[in-house]
Structure formats: structure tokens, C-alpha cells
C-alpha positions as CSV (number, residue, x, y, z in Angstrom):
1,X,60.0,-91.6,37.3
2,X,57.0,-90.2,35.5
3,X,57.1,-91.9,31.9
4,X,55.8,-89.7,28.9
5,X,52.7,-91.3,27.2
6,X,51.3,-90.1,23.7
7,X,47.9,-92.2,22.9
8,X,47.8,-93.2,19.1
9,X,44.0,-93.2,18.4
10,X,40.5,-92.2,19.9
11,X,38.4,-95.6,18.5
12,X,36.8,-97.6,21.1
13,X,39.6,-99.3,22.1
14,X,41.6,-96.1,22.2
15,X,39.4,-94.0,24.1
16,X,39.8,-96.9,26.8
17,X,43.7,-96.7,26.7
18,X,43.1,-93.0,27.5
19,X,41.1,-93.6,30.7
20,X,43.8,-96.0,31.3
21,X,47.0,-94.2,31.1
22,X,45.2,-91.4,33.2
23,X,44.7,-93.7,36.2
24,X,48.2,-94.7,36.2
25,X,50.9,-92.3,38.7
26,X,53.8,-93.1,37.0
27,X,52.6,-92.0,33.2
28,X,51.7,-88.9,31.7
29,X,49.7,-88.0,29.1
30,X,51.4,-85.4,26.7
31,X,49.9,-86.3,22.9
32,X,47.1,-87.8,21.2
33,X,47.1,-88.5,17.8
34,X,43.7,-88.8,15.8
35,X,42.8,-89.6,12.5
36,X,39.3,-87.8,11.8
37,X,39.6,-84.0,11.3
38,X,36.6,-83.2,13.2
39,X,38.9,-84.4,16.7
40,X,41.3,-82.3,16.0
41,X,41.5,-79.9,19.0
42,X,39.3,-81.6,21.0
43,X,40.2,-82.1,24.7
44,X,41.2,-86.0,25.2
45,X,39.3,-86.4,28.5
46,X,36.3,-85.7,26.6
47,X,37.3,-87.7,23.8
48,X,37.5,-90.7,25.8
49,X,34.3,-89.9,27.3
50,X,35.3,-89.2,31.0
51,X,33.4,-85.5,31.0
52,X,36.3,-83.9,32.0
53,X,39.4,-82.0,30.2
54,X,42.8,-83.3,30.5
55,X,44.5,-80.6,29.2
56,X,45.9,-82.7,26.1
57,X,44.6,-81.3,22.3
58,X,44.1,-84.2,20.0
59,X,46.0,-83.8,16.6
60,X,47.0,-85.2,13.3
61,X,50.5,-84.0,13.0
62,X,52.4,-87.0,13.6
63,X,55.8,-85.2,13.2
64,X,54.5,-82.6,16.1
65,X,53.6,-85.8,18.5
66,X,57.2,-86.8,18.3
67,X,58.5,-83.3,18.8
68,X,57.3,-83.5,22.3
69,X,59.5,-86.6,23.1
70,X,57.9,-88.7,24.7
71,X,58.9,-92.1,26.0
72,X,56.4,-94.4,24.8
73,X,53.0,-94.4,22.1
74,X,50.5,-96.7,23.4
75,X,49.1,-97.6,19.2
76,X,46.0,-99.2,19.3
77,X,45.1,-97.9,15.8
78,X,43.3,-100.1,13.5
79,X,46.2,-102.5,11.9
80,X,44.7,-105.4,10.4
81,X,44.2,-104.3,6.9
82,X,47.1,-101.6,7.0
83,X,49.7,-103.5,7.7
84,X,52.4,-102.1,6.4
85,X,51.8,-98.4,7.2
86,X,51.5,-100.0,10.9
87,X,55.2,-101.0,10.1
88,X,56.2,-98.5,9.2
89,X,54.6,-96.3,11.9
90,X,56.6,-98.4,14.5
91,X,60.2,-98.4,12.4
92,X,59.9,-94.7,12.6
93,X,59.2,-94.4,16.6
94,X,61.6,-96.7,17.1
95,X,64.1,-94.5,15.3
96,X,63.2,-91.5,16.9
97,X,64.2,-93.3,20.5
98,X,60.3,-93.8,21.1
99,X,59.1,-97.4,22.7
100,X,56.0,-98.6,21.4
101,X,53.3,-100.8,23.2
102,X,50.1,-101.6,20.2
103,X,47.1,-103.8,20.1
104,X,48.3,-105.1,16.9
105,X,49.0,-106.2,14.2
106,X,48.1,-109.4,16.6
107,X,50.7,-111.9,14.4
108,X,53.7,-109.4,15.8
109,X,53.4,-110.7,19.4
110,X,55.3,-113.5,18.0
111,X,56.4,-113.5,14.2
112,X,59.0,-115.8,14.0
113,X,57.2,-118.8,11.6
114,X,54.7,-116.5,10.3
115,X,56.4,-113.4,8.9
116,X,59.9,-112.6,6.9
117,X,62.9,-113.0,9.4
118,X,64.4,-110.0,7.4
119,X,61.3,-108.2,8.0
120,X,61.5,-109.2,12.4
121,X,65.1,-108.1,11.6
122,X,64.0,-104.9,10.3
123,X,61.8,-103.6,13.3
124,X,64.5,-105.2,15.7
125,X,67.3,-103.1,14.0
126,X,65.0,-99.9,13.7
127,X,64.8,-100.5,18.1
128,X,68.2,-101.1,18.3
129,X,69.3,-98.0,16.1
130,X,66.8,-95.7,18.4
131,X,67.8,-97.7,21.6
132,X,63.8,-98.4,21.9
133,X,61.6,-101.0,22.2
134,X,58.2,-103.0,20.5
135,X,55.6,-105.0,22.3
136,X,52.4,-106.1,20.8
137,X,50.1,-107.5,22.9
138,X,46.1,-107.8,24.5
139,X,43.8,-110.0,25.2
140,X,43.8,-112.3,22.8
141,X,46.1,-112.9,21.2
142,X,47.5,-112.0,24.3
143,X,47.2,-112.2,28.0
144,X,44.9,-115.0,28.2
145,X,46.7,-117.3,26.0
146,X,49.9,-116.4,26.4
147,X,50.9,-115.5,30.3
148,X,48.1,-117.2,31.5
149,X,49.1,-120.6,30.2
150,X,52.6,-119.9,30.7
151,X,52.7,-118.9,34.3
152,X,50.2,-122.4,35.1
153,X,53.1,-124.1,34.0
154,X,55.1,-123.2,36.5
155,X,53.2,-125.5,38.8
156,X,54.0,-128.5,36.2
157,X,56.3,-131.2,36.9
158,X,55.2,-132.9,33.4
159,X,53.1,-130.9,30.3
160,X,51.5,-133.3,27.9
161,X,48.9,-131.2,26.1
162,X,48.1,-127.4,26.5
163,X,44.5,-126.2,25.1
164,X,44.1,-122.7,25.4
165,X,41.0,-120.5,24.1
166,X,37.8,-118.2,23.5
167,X,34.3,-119.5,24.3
168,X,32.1,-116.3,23.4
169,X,29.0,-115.4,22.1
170,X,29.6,-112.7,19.1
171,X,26.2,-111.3,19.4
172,X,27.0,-107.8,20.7
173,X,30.5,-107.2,19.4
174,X,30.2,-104.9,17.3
175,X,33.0,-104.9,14.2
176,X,30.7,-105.5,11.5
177,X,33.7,-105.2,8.8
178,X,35.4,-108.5,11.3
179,X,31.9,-110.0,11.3
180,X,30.8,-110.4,8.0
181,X,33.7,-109.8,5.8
182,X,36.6,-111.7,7.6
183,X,34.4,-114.2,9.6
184,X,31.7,-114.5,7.2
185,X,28.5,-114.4,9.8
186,X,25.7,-113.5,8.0
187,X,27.2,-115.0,4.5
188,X,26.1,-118.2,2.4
189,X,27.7,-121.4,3.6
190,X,29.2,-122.5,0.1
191,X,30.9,-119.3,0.4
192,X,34.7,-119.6,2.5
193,X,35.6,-116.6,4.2
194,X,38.8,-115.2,4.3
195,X,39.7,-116.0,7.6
196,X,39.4,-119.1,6.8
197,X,41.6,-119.9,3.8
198,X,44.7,-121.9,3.9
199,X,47.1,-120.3,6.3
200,X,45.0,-117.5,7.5
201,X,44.3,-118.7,10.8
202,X,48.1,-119.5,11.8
203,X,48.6,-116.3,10.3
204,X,46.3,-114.5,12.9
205,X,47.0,-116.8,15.9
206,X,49.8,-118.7,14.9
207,X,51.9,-116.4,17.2
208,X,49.9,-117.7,20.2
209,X,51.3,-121.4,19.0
210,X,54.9,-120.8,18.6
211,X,55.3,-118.3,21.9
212,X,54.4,-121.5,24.1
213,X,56.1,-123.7,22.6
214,X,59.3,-121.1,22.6
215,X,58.8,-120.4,26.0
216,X,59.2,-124.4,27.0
217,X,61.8,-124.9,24.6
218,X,59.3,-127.1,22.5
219,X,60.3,-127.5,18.7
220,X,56.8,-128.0,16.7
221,X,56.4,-129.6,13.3
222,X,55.6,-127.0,10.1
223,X,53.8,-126.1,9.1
224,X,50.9,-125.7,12.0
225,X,47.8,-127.7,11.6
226,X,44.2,-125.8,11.1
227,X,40.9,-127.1,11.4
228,X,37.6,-125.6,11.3
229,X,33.9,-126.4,11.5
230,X,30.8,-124.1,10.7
231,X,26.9,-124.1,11.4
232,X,24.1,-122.5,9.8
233,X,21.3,-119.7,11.2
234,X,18.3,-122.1,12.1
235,X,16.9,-118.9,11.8
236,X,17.2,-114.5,11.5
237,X,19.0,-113.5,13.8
238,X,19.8,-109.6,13.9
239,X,23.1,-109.0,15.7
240,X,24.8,-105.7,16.4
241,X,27.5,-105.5,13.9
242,X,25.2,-107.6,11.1
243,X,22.1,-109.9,9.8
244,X,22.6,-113.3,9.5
245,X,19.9,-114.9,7.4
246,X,18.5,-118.0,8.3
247,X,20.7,-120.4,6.6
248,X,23.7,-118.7,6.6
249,X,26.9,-118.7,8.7
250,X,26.0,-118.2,12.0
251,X,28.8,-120.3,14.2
252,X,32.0,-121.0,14.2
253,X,34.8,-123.0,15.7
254,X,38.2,-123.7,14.5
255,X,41.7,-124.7,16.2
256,X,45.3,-123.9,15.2
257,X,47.3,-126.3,15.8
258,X,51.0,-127.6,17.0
259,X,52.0,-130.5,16.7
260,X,55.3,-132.8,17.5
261,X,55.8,-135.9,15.7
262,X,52.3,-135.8,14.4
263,X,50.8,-135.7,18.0
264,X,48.6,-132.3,18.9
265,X,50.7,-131.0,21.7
266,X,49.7,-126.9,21.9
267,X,46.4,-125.9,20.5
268,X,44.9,-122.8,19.9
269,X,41.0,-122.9,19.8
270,X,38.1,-120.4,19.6
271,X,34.7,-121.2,20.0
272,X,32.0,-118.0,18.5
273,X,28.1,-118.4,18.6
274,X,26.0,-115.8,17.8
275,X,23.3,-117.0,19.7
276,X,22.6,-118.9,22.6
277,X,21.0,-122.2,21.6
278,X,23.6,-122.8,19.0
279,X,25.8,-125.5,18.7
280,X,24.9,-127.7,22.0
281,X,27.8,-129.8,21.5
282,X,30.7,-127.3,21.2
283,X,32.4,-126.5,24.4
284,X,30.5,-124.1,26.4
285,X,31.9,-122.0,29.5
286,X,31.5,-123.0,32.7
287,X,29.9,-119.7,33.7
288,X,28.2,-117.1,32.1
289,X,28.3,-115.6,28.7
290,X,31.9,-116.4,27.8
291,X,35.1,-116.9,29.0
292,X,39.1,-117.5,28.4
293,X,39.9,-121.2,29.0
294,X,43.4,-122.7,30.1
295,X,43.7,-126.8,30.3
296,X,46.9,-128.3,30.8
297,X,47.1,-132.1,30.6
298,X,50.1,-134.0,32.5
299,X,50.8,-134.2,35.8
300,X,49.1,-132.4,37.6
301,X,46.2,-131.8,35.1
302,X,45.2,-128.4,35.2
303,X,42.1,-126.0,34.3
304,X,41.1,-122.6,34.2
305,X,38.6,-120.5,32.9
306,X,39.0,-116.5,33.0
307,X,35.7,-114.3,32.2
308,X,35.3,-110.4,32.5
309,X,32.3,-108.5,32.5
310,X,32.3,-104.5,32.1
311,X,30.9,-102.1,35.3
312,X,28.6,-100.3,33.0
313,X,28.4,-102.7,29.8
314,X,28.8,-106.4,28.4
315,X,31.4,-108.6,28.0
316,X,31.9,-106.7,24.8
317,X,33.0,-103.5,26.7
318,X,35.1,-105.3,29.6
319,X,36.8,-107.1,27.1
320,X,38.1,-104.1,24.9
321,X,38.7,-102.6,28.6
322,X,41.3,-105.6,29.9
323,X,42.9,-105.6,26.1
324,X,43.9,-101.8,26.6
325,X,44.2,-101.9,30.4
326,X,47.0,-105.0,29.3
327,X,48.8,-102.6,27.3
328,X,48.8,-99.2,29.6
329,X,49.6,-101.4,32.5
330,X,52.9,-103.3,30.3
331,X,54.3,-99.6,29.8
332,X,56.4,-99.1,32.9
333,X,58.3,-102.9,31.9
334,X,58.7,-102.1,28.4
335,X,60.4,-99.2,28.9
336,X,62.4,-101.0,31.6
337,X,63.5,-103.4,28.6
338,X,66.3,-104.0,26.0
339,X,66.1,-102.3,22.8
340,X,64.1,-104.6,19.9
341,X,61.5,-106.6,19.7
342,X,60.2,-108.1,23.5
343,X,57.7,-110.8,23.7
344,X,55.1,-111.5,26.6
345,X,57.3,-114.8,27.6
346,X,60.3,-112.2,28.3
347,X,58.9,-109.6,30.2
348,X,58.9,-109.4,34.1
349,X,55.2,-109.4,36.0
350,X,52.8,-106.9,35.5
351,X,50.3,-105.6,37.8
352,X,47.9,-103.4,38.7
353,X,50.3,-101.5,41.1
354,X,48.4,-97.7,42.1
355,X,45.3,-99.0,40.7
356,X,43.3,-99.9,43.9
357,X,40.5,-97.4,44.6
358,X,40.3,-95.2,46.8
């Protein structure tokens, strides 16, 4: 069955999805929807960079997209500081019969703890009324701390402890509006960023927390725990999305945290340098410039580490690259699924099926 794709945005991560849902036999592209007027018309093979035509027009008539009915919109429009129109983008696919796959808003990939139930309730209904369905989901949050983790523990006989996180150097990334405003790199160290205010970082990866302990039937004290810890530039460093002075906030490392009975049990930790020779005692990966990294403590004890690195780029690139190639390749399954909201921990395995070259 061929399944009917529009592609909601042509940003970075976007123009990737395109690629994507073009090397996949079972979906066709039939819409692209674009913000900036100058796309408008444009041919979304070239749009995505692959200097060829696809045959598909970008355009901003949102209403027209939907005329075409298609079966799915892979959204990986910007949703972090629009919220709410991202909301209500999806409550109106979902109406119109439409599933949805999206990149975000990241705290949707699990939002029971951390947003309104009668909000949940509201995108579930709007699913169920349309007889579609809504799955957020990437990298991470996503794949590699949700059914990463999840599928090691099928080779448990007992869990005592799950640590699951990023070790990466931030150097090359290149959201400078993520950088410096919500991360604060480059800004004085008496000054608290917001990501970093009470209840911000549960908010953002709170949903990683609460799927694995849904998933083993673990109930976790509230509210979750957060820590942090910050080091100063030793000196200028110029990265790609900002400066950071010497003296200024240059690394980072926090952990969100759930607990049961007072005892860490599942926690959520990312470790960001912007240089190399930063922070020598922070956990560093195993192997090369940064990596995903699973440990399980109990019986057996268990470790992983998952790391990427892009054909033609950094681990920048490849990592926008597995975040939309996540998505494109969870379209066939969440089509397959019951109307609602579906979660990572509910959906059947996803593969790479039709992907091996040639």
C-alpha cells in the first residue's frame, strides 16, 4: 500500500525528512508545506538539496495540503517556542483523518506528569474524532533513550538502575537561538538560563523519565529530581552558532531524575562541552566525538554506547539525519496504529526495510 506523505517544513531537519520519505517504496510524496514566501513554487528535490525535481511544488496554503488527502504529515517544523500553534496544527490534522509523525514539541512523546491531562485528552479526542493518529518522536528525546534502553531490557532478569544519555561536544551545532538563549553558552555565569530554572528540565526531558518507568510498570516519586552543574570558558572560544567569552558559560551537565522511595532508579543525563579539553572529569565517550549511552545496573549489568557520524558532514549533520530518518521510517507503523495519542513503548519494530543500497 503506497501511503500519502505531505512534508511540513524545508529547515534543516526538514529538508532531510524529504530525502527520506523519497527513499522509502511504500510512501509518496504529494505536498510540502513551507513557511518563507521565496519557497513557494519551488521544486522539493531541490529544496532539500538532492539537484533533482520531484515533481512536488512547495506551498503555504495549509488548507490546499489537506485537500490532497493524504495519509500522514511528517511536522518537523520549529515547535519549541510555538507551542500552541503546534497544538493546534496537530488537533486539526487529526480532525481531518490525517496521522501525524513530528520532531516535537519533544515533552509530547510522553506528557502524562508534565502537561494538562485535559490537554493529552484533547489531542487524543481530536485523533479519535478523525480516526488518526500522533507520534512525536527523534533522537533524543527519542530513539536513543527511549527504545534503546527499553529493548536492553528485554535481556534483564533484574533492573536496578537505568542511566541513559548524551555525551557531545556542542561546538558545531549550529542553533544559536538553543545555544545562547536557552542554554546560556556564551553568557555570564551569575546569570541562570532558562533551561535551567526550576522545572524546565523535566519539562523538556521529563517524558524520557516517565516512558521507562511506564513501560516497566515502575511508579516514580513527584515531583522528578533535577540537578545541574556548569563550567566557565578558560578562554574565547568561537563556536558555530555563538562566542563564548572567556569566563563565561561554556559546559554543561545536568541529570533529570526518577526516583522511588528517595533512591535514583531512572536518570536522564546530558553531558555538552564546547570544547575538547573541557571538563576532564565529566563522563566522556568511549569513542570519538560523542555518543548516546545506555547502562543498566542489575543482573546482568549492561552498557552501550551509540554514536553516528554523517557521510558527507559531522556528527551535527548525522545526527539531524537519524532524528528525521526515525520519523520517515515510524510512518508505515503509525499509520498501522489506533487512533490517539501512541508512544514509542507501544509501537511494533521499526526498520530500515527497502533501505539497503543497491
Amino acid at each position: 500500500m503506497t501511503i500519502r506523505v505531505v512534508e511540513w517544513s524545508t529547515g534543516y531537519l526538514g529538508r532531510m525528512a524529504v530525502e527520506g520519505i523519497d527513499a522509502r517504496p511504500e510512501l509518496e510524496l504529494v505536498g510540502v508545506f513551507v513557511s518563507d514566501p521565496a519557497k513557494v513554487g519551488r521544486d522539493a528535490g531541490r529544496l532539500a538539496g538532492m539537484g533533482r525535481d520531484l515533481g512536488v511544488a512547495a506551498t503555504d496554503d495549509a488548507a490546499a495540503l489537506l485537500a490532497l488527502d493524504p495519509d500522514v504529515v511528517v511536522y518537523t517544523a520549529e515547535t519549541e517556542t510555538r507551542f500552541m500553534e503546534a497544538i493546534e496544527d496537530f488537533q486539526r490534522f487529526l480532525r481531518a483523518g490525517v496521522d501525524v509523525v513530528a520532531s516535537g514539541p519533544v515533552l509530547l512523546q510522553f506528557p502524562h506528569g508534565t502537561i494538562p491531562e485535559e490537554m493529552i485528552a484533547a489531542l487524543d479526542a481530536a485523533g479519535r474524532e478523525g480516526g488518526a493518529t500522533l507520534h512525536v518522536n527523534g533522537i533524543d528525546p527519542g530513539f536513543a533513550n527511549d527504545v534503546l534502553p527499553l529493548v536492553m531490557t528485554s535481556l534483564s532478569r533484574r533492573i536496578d538502575h537505568i542511566r541513559v544519555g548524551e555525551i557531545a561536544d556542542y561546538s558545531v551545532y549550529h542553533q544559536g537561538e538553543t545555544m545562547r538563549r536557552l542554554f546560556g553558552f556564551g553568557q555570564p555565569m551569575d546569570t541562570l538560563p532558562p533551561l535551567l530554572r526550576p522545572g524546565m528540565l523535566a519539562a523538556g526531558w521529563g517524558s524520557v523519565v516517565r516512558q521507562l518507568a511506564a513501560a516497566l510498570d515502575v511508579t516514580l516519586d513527584e515531583p522528578l529530581v533535577e540537578r545541574h552543574e556548569r563550567l566557565p570558558a578558560v578562554r574565547d572560544l568561537s563556536l558555530l552558532a555563538c562566542e563564548v567569552p572567556e569566563g563565561t558559560q561554556a559546559a554543561l551537565r545536568f541529570e533529570v531524575v526518577g526516583q522511588v522511595d528517595g533512591e535514583d532508579r531512572i536518570v536522564l543525563e546530558h553531558v555538552t562541552r564546547t570544547a575538547d579539553d573541557q571538563a576532564p572529569d565529566w563522563p566522556r565517550p568511549d569513542h570519538g566525538d560523542g555518543c548516546y549511552r545506555v547502562e543498566i545496573s542489575g543482573e546482568p549489568a549492561m552498557r552501550i554506547e551509540f554514536g553516528h557520524h554523517a557521510e558527507h558532514g559531522d556528527h551535527n549533520e548525522s545526527g539531524m539525519r537519524v532524528t528525521a530518518m526515525r520519523l520517515v521510517n515510524s510512518v508505515e507503523a503509525v499509520v498501522a496504529a489506533a487512533p490517539g495519542l501512541v508512544y514509542a513503548k507501544d509501537l511494533p519494530m521499526i526498520t530500515g526495510r527497502g533501505l539497503m543500497s543497491r
